[in-house]
C-alpha positions in Angstrom: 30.2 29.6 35.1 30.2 31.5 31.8 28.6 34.7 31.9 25.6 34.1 29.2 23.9 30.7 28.6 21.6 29.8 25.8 18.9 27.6 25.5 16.8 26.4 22.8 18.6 29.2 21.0 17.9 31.8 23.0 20.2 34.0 25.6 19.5 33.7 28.8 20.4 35.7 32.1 23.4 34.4 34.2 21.7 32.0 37.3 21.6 33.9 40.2 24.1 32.9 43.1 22.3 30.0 45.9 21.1 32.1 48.4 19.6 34.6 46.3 15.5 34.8 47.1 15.1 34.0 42.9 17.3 31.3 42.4 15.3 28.6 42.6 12.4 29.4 41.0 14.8 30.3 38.0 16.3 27.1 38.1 13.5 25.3 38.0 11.9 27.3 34.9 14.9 27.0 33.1 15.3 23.2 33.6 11.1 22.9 33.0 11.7 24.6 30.0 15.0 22.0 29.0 12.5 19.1 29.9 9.7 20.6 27.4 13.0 21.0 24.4 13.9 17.1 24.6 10.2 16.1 24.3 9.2 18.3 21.9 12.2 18.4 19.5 12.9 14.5 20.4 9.8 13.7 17.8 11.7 15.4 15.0 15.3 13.2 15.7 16.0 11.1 12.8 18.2 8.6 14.8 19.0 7.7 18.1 22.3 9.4 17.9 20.6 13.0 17.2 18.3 12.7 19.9 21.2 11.7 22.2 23.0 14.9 20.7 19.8 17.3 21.5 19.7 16.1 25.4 23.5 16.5 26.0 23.2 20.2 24.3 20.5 20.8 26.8 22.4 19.0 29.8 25.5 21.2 28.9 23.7 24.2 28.9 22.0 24.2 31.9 25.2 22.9 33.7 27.7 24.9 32.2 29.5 21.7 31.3 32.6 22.3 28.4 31.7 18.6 26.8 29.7 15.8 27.5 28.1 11.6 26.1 25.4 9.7 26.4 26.8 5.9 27.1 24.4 2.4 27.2 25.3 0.0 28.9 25.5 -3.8 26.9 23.1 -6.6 27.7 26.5 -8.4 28.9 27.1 -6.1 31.5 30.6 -5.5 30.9 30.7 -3.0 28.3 29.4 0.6 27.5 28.6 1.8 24.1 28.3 5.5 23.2 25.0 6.9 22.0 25.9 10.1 21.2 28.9 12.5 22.2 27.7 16.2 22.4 29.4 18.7 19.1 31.0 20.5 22.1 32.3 16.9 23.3 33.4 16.1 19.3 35.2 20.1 19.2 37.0 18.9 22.6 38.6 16.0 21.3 41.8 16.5 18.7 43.3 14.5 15.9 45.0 12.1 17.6 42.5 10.1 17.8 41.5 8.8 13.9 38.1 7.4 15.4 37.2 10.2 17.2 38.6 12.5 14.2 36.2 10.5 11.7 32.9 11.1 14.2 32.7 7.4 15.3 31.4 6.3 18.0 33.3 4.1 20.3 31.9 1.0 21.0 32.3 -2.0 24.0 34.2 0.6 26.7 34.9 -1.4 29.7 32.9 -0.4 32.4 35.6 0.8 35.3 37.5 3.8 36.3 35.8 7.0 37.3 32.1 7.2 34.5 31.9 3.3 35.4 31.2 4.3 39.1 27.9 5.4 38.1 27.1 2.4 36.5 28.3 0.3 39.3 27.1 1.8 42.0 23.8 3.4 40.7 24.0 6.7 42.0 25.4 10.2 41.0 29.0 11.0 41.3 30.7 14.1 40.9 34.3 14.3 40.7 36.4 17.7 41.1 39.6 16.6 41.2 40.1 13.3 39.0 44.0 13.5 39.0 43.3 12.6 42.9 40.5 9.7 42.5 41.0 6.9 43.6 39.4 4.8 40.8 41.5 6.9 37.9 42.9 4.9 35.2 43.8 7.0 32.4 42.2 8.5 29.2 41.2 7.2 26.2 43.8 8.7 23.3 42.9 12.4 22.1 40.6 12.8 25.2 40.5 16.3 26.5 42.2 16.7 30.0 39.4 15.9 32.4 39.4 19.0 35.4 36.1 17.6 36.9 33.4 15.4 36.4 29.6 15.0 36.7 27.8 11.7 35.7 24.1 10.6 36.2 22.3 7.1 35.7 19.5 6.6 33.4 16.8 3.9 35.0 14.3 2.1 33.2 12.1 -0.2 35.2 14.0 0.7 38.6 17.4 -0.2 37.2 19.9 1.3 35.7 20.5 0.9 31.8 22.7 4.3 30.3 24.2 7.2 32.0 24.9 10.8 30.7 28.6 12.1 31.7 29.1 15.5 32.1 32.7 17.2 32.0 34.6 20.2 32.8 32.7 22.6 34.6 34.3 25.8 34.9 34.2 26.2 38.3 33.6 22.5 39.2 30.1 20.7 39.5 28.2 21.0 42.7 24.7 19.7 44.5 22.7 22.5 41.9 24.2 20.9 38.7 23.5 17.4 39.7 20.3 18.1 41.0 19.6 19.6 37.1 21.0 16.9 35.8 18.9 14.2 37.6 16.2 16.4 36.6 16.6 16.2 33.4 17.5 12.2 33.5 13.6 10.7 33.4 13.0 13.3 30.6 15.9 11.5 28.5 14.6 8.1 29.0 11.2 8.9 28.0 12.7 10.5 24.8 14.6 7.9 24.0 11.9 5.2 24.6 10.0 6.6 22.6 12.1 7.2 19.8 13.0 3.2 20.1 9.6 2.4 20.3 8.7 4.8 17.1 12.1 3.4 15.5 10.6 -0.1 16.1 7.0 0.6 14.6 8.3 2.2 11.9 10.9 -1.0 11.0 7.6 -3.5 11.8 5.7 -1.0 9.8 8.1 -1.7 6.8 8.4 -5.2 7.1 4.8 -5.7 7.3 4.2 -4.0 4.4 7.1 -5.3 2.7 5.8 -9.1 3.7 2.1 -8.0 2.3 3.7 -6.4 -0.5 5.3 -9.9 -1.2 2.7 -12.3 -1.4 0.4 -13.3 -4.0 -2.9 -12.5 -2.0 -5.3 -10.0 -1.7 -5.3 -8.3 1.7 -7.8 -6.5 3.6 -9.0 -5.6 6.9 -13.2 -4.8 8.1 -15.8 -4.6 10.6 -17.9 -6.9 11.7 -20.5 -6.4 8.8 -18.1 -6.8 6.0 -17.3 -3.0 5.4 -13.9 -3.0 4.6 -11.4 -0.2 6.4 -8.2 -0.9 4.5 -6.8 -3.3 1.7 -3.8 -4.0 0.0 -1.5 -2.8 -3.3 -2.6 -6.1 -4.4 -6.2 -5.5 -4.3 -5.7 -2.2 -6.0 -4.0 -3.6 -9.1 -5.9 -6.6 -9.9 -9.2 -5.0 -10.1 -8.3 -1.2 -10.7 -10.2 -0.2 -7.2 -8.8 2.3 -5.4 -8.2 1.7 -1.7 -11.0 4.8 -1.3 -13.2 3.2 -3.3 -12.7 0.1 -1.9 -13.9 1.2 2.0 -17.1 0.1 3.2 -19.1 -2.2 1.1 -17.1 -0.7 -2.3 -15.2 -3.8 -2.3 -18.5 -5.4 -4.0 -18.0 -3.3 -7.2 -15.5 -6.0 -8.2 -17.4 -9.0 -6.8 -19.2 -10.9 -9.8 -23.0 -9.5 -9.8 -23.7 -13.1 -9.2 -22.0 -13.6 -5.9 -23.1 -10.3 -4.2 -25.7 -11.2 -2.4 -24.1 -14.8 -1.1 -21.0 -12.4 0.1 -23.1 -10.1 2.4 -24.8 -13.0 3.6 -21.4 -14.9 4.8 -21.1 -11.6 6.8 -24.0 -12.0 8.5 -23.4 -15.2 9.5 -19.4 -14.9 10.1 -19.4 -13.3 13.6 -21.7 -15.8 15.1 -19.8 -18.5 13.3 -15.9 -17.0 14.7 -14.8 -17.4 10.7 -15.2 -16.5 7.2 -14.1 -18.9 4.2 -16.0 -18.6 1.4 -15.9 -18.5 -2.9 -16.6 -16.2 -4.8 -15.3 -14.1 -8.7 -13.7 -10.7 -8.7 -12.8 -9.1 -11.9 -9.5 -9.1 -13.4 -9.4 -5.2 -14.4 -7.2 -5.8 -17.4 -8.2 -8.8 -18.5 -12.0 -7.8 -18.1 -13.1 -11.6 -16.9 -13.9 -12.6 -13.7 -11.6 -15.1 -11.9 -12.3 -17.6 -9.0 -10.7 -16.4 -5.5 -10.9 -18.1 -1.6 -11.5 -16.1 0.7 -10.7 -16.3 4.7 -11.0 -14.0 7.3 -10.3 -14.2 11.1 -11.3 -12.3 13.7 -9.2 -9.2 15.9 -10.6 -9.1 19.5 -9.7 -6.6 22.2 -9.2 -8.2 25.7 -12.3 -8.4 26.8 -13.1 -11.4 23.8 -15.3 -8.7 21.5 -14.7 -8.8 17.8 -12.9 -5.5 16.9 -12.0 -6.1 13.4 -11.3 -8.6 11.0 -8.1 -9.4 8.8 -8.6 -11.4 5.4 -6.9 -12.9 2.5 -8.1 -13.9 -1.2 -6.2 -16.1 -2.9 -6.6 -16.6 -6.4 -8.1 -20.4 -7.4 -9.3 -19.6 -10.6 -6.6 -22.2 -12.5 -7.5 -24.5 -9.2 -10.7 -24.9 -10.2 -10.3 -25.5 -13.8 -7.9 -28.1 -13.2 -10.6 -30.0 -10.6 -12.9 -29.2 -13.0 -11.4 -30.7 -16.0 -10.3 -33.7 -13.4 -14.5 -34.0 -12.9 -14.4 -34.4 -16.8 -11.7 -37.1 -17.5 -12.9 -39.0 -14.5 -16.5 -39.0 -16.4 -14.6 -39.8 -19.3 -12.6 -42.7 -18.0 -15.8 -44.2 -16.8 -17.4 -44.3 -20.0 -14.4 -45.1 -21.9 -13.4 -47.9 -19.8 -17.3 -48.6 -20.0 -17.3 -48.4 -24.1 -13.6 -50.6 -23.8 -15.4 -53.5 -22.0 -18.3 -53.9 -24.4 -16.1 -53.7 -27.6 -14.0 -56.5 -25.7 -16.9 -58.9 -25.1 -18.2 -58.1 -28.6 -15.1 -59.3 -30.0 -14.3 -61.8 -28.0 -18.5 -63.4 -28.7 -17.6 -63.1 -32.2 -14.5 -64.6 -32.3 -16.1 -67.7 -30.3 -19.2 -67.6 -32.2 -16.8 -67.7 -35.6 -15.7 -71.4 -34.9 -12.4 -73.3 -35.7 -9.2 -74.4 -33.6 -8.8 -73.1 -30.4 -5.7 -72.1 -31.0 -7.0 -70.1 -34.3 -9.5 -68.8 -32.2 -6.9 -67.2 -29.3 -4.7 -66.0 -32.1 -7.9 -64.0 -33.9 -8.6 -62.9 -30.3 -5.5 -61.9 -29.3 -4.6 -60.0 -32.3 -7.6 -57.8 -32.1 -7.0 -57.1 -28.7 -3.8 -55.9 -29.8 -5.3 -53.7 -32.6 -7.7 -52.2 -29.6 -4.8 -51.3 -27.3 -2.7 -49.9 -30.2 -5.7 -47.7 -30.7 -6.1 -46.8 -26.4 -2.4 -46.0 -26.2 -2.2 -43.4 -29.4 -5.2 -41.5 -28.1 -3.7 -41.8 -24.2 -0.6 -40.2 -25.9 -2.2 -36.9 -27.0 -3.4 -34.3 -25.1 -6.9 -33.8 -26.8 -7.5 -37.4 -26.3 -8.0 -37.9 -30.5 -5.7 -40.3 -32.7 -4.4 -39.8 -36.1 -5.5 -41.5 -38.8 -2.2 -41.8 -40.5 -0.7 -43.3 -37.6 -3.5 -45.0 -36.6 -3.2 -47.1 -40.1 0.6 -47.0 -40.4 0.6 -49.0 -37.2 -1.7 -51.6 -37.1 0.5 -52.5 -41.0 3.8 -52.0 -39.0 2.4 -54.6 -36.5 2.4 -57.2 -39.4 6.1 -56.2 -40.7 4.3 -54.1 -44.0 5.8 -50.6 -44.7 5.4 -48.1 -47.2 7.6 -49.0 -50.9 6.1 -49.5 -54.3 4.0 -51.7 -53.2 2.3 -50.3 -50.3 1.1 -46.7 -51.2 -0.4 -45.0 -47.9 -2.0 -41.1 -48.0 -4.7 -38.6 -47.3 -4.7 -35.1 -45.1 -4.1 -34.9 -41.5 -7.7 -36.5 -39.6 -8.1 -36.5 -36.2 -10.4 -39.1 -35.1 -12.5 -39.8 -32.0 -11.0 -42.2 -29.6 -14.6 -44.3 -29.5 -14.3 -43.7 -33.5 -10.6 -44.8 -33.7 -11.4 -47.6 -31.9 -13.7 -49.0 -34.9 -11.8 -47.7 -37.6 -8.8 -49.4 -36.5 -10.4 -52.7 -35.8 -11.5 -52.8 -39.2 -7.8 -51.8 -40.4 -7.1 -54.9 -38.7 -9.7 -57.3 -39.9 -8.7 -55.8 -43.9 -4.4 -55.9 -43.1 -4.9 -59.8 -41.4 -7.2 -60.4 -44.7 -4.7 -59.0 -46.6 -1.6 -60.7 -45.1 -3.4 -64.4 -45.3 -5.4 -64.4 -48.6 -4.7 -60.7 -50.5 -2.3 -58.2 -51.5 -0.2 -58.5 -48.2 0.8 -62.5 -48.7 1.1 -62.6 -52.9 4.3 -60.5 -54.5 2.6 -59.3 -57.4 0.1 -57.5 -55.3 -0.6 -53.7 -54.8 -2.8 -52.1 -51.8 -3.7 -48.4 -52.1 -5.0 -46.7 -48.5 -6.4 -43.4 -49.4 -8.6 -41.0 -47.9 -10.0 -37.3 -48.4 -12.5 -35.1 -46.5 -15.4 -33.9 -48.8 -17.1 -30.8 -46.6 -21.4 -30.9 -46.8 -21.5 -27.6 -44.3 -19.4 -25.1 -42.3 -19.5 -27.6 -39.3 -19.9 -31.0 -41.0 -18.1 -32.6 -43.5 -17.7 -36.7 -44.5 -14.3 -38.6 -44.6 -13.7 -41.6 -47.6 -11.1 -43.7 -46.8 -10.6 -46.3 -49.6 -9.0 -49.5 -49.5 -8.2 -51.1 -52.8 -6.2 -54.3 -52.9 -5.1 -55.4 -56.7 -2.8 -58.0 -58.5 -4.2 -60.7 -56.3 -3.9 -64.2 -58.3 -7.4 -65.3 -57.6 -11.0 -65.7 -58.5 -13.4 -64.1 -57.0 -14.8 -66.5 -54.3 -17.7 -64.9 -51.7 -16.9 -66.0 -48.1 -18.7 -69.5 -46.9 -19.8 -67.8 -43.6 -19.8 -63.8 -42.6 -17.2 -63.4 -40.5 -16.3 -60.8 -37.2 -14.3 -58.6 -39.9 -17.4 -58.6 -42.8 -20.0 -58.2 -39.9 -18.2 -54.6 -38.0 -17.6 -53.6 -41.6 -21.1 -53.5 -43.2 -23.0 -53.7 -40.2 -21.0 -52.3 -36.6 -19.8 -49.3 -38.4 -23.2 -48.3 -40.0 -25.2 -48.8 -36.5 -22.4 -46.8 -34.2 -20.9 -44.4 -36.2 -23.5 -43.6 -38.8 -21.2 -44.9 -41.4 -21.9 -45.7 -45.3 -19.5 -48.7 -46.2 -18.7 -50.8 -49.1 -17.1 -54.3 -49.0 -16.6 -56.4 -51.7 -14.4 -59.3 -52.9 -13.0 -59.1 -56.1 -10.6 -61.1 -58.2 -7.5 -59.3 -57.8 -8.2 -58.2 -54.4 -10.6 -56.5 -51.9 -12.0 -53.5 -52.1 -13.4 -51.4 -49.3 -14.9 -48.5 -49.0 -15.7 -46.3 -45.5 -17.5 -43.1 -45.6 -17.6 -41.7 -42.4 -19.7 -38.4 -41.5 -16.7 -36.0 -39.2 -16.7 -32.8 -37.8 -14.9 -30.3 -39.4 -12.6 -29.4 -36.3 -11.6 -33.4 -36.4 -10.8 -32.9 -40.5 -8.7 -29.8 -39.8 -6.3 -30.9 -36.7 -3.8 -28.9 -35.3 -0.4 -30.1 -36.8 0.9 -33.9 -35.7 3.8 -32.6 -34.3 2.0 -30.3 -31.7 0.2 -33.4 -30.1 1.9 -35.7 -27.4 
């Protein structure tokens, strides 16, 4: 053995001879104190590798071994893979080898020859004289000549999993270095346990907080009464809390003032209940408003059933609810739309009856203001604020009768956007004055000239009144007054004035009728965003 050993760094006395009265109570302090070095410096290892490293320097220095590894054996059985080789194992081995030159472990060693009798037959073995063995079968290339040989199983759960080789002692190994060795074996499993085991926290650690990290939630964790003992990065930077602030009831600092109380009282009843979903507004730190989360929570319990703590999640629904809320609104709107639709339809269709004639004159009147109604339904369905455009409102219901815009036709006046209940009026009476037109007035005759004009003349800040003008001239004819008042006369100078508040002015002129609408509008509808931006 070599004259001087050192452990933990420091020289020690040469171990007296067996026999002597001292020995083994030396031994014993010196492998005590090897056992105390793997536990204590095992918490500072980085990787398995250095911790394998530390318990072969210890292993080589209370045997006097000249090299030594640290070898697991493969879920398959079959094959051994190196942990860690000790520096005096990496010094041993020459250049030969490029692995072994390069400080790579080798990997998938069949499990035979001498080192795999521990393995296989679960027990110590010490070899003095390899050259001799029986189970020989070579060296791996660059591998030190092997004068003698010491190896040791590691056991976890009663079987064995690794082993630690020890090589070359100077004198050869005996009973004292295995029995240090096997010493020394329990203290390198629980080292190396426990590095695995902080290895494996540490990696569920990460992902857990990488996972958390990656969601859109707000995360938190809290007793039974709602005081909070953790929450997330999320949490942090939506409402500017900081986690600190955030423990025990702090959390309510960035609940709306109005949900406080309903918050502490879900707490109250969440334990009894096994649950906690509720709704509630926390405040958006940049933005300054307060937005609309869900929030859940379910329960930790130990193993005896108690509640120990509970783990929750807010999820913002702020957008959520607006969109069911608006939903709420156009369903309320469809009702009365669909309501207002049916009326106008039965109105029409009693004054088309009550107007007499041909039944076939009668479907065509009916059916063509039923057209001009849906025209209307499907501008204002095609728009997202629900409003129609008076321009196109007008240019259609003359493009349904084949009239466009030339020197005849003039058509003009700023951009109007009109209620859909208003549109629907307004365009019925564009179609009573364009079928007018087309049978009797400027529309049928080739000398005749229609002007549609209108303007916005503002009475206040929020209220204004829109003129549209329809003036027909050139018309070959005298001015006759209508027999009977018809469906178009009566929505004209009566419907209009009773629904929409409207001042109108109809008359029939030689040359050509002239109408006049003045509507009262607010002054949003008379200053629309631009045509092109709706759809």
């Amino acid at each position: 053995m070599n004259d001087l050993a050192t452990l933990n760094g420091q020289a020690v006395p040469p171990t007296p001879q067996p026999g002597s009265s001292g020995a083994a109570g030396l031994r014993d302090a010196h492998v005590l104190a090897g056992i105390n070095r793997i536990l204590q410096e095992a918490l500072s290892a980085s990787t398995e590798e250095e911790l394998g490293k530390l318990c072969l320097t210890v292993a080589e220095d209370l045997t006097g071994a000249e090299f030594s590894f640290f070898g697991e054996r493969r879920t398959s059985h079959d094959r051994l893979d190196h942990i860690a080789i000790s520096e005096r194992g990496w010094a041993s081995y020459h250049a030969g080898d490029p692995d072994f030159s390069r400080n790579e472990l080798p990997d998938e060693l069949q499990i035979h020859g001498i080192f795999g009798q521990v393995i296989l037959q679960d027990r110590s073995v010490i070899v003095n004289d390899p050259a001799s063995h029986p189970s020989r079968v070579g060296l791996p290339d660059g591998h030190p000549v092997l004068h003698n040989f010491l190896g040791v199983p590691l056991r976890r759960d009663g079987e064995t999993f690794a082993m630690v080789a020890l090589g070359n002692h100077p004198t050869g190994f005996t009973e004292r270095e295995r029995a240090i060795a096997e010493e020394l074996a329990p203290a390198i499993v629980q080292a190396l346990l426990r590095k695995r085991a902080e290895v494996a926290l540490c990696e569920s650690q990460r992902r857990l907080s990488t996972l958390i990290g990656g969601i859109p939630q707000l995360v938190w964790t809290a007793t039974q009464d709602g005081q909070w003992t953790w929450a997330s990065p999320q949490w942090v930077a939506l409402t500017g809390l900081s986690v600190e602030k955030s423990l025990g009831h702090g959390w309510l600092a960035a609940v709306h003032p109005d949900d406080r109380d309903a918050a502490l009282r879900f707490w109250t009843e969440a334990g009894r209940r096994g649950d906690l979903a509720m709704e509630g507004r926390i405040r958006h730190q940049q933005t300054g408003r307060y937005r609309w989360f869900k929030t859940v929570a379910t329960p930790v319990h130990d193993d005896h059933g108690r509640i120990v703590e509970w783990f929750g999640t807010s999820t913002d629904i702020d957008n959520l609810r607006r969109l069911r809320e608006r939903q709420e609104t156009l369903v309320a709107e469809l009702q009365h739309r669909v309501r207002n639709i049916l009326t106008v339809v039965r109105s029409i269709f009693t004054r088309t009856v009550e107007s007499g004639g041909p039944i076939d004159e009668i479907a065509d009147h009916f059916r063509g203001r039923l057209d001009a109604l849906a025209r209307t339904q499907v501008v204002a369905t095609q728009t997202r604020s629900g409003r129609v455009d008076l321009e196109n409102l007008i240019r259609d219901e003359l493009l349904g009768v084949g009239a466009i815009e030339d020197e005849r036709l003039s058509i003009g006046g700023p951009d109007v956007a009109l209620p859909a209940d208003t549109a629907e009026s307004i365009g019925l009476a564009m179609h009573e004055l364009t079928t007018n037109a087309l049978k009797y007035g400027a529309l049928r005759h080739p000398g005749g000239r229609l002007s549609i004009a209108w303007h916005v003349e503002h009475a206040s800040e929020s209220k204004c009144e829109l003129i549209v003008k329809w003036d027909e001239t050139g018309v070959p004819a005298m001015p006759v007054l209508p027999v009977r008042q018809g469906f178009g006369t009566e929505l004209i100078r009566e419907a209009l004035p009773y629904g929409l508040g409207a001042r109108t002015r109809l008359e029939f002129r030689g040359g050509g009728v002239l109408c006049v609408i003045s509507l009262p509008l607010n002054a949003e509808d008379a200053d629309p965003p631009n045509r092109s931006n709706e759809g």
